[in-house]
C-alpha positions as CSV (number, residue, x, y, z in Angstrom):
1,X,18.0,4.9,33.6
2,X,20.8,5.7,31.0
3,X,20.9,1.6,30.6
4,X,17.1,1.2,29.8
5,X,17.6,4.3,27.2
6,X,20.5,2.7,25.2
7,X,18.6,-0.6,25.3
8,X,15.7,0.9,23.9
9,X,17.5,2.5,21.4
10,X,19.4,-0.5,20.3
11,X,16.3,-1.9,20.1
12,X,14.6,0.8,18.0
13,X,17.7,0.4,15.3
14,X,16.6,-4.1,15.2
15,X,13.0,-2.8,14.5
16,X,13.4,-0.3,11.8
17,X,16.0,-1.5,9.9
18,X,13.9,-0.9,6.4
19,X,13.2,-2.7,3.5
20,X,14.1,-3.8,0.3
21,X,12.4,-3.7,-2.8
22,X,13.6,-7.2,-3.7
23,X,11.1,-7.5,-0.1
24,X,8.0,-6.3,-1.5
25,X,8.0,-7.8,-5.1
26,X,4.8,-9.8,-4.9
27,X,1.1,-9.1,-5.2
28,X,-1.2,-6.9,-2.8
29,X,-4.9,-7.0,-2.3
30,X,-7.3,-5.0,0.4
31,X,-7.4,-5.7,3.6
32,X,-11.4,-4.8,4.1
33,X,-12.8,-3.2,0.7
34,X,-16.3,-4.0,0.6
35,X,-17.3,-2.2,-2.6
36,X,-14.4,-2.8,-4.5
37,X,-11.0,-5.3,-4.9
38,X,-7.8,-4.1,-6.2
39,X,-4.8,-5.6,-6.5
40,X,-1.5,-4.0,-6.7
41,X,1.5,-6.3,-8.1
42,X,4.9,-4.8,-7.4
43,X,7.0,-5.8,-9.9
44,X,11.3,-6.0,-10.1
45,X,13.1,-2.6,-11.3
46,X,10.4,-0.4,-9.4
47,X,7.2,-1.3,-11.6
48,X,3.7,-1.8,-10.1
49,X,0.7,-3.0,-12.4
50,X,-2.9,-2.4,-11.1
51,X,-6.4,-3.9,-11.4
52,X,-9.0,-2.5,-10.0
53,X,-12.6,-4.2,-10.1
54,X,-15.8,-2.6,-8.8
55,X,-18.5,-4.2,-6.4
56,X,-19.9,-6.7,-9.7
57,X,-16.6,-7.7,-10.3
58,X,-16.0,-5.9,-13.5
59,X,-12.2,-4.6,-14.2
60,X,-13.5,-0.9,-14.0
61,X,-9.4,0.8,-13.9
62,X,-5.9,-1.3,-15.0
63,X,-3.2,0.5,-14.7
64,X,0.7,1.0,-14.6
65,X,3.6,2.4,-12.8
66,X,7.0,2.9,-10.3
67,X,7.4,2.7,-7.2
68,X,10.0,3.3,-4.6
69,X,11.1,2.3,-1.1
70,X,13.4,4.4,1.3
71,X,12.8,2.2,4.9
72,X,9.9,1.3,5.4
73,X,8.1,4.7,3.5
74,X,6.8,3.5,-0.1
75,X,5.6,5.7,-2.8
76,X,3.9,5.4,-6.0
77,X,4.6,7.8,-8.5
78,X,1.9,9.4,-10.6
79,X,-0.3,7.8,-12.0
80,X,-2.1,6.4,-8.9
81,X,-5.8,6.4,-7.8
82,X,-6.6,6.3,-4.3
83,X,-9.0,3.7,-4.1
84,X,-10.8,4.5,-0.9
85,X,-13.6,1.5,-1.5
86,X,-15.8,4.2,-2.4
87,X,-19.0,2.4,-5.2
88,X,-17.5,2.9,-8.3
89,X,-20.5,1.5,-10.0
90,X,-22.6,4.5,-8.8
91,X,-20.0,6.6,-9.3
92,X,-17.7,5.8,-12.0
93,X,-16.0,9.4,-12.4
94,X,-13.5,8.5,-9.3
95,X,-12.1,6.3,-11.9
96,X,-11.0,9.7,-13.4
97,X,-8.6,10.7,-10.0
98,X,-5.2,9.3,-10.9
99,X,-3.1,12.3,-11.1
100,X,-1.6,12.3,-7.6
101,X,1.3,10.5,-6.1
102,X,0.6,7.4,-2.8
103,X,2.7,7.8,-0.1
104,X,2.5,5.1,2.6
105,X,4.3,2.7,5.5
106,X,5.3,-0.5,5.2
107,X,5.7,-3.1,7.9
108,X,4.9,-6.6,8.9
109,X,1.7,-7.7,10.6
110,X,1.5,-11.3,11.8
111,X,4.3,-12.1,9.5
112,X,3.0,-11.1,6.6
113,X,4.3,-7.1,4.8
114,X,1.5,-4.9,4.5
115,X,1.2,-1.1,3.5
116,X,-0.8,1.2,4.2
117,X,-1.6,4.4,1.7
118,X,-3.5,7.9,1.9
119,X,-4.5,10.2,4.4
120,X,-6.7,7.7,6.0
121,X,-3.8,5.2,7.0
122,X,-2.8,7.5,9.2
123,X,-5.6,8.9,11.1
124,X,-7.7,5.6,11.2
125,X,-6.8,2.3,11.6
126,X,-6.9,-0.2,8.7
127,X,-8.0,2.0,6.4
128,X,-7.0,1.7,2.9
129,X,-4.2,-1.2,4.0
130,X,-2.5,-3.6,1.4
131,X,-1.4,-7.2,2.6
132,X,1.1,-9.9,0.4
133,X,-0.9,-12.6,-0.6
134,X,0.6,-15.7,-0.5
C-alpha cells in the first residue's frame, strides 16, 4: 500500500508541475459563448489586451491589462469584466462591470492550454472556459 501511495504521489508532482508565462503568451477565445465572442491575447511581460464583441458582431468592450501565473492559477488584475455570455445587446450596462479581479485554472485539454475564470468554472463544467487558438 505504502508503494501505490509514493507512486501516486510521484505521479501527482509530473502532473502539476505549473506553468510558465512564456506558456500562455498567445490568444484565447470562448469555448461555447453563444451571445457573445471575446478574445483575450496574453501578451509578454504580463500584458493581456481584450476584445469583446456582442451577438451582431459589434466590438461593444476593448480593453487592457496584467496578468499573472503562479502553477497553473492565473489571475487578471483589475480591470477585468466577467463575460458570462450574458446579451449585451439587450443589456449593455454589464459592459460597465470591470472593477473586479479573474481568478482561474489553467491546464491542458486535448493538447491544447485552456483556462477557465469566475465562479462558474468551478461549480459547472465549461462554463466561461478560454482555449489557445492556434
Amino acid at each position: 500500500m505504502k508503494v501505490v501511495g509514493i507512486f501516486f504521489l510521484i505521479g501527482l508532482l509530473f502532473v502539476s508541475c505549473g506553468y510558465t508565462g512564456k506558456d500562455l503568451i498567445g490568444v484565447y477565445a470562448p469555448t461555447d459563448y453563444k451571445n457573445t465572442f471575446d478574445t483575450i491575447q496574453l501578451k509578454e511581460h504580463n500584458k493581456y489586451h481584450r476584445k469583446v464583441y456582442d451577438k451582431n458582431k459589434k466590438l461593444v468592450l476593448e480593453m487592457q491589462g496584467e496578468w499573472s501565473i503562479k502553477e497553473d492559477v492565473i489571475e487578471f488584475k483589475s480591470p477585468y469584466f466577467f463575460n458570462l455570455d450574458r446579451d449585451l445587446v439587450e443589456f449593455p450596462e454589464l459592459l460597465q462591470d470591470t472593477v473586479s479581479k479573474g481568478l482561474g485554472y489553467v491546464w491542458k485539454k486535448k493538447g491544447t492550454l485552456e483556462f477557465c475564470v469566475g465562479h462558474f468554472a468551478v461549480d459547472l463544467p465549461d462554463q466561461n472556459c478560454y482555449q489557445k487558438l492556434k
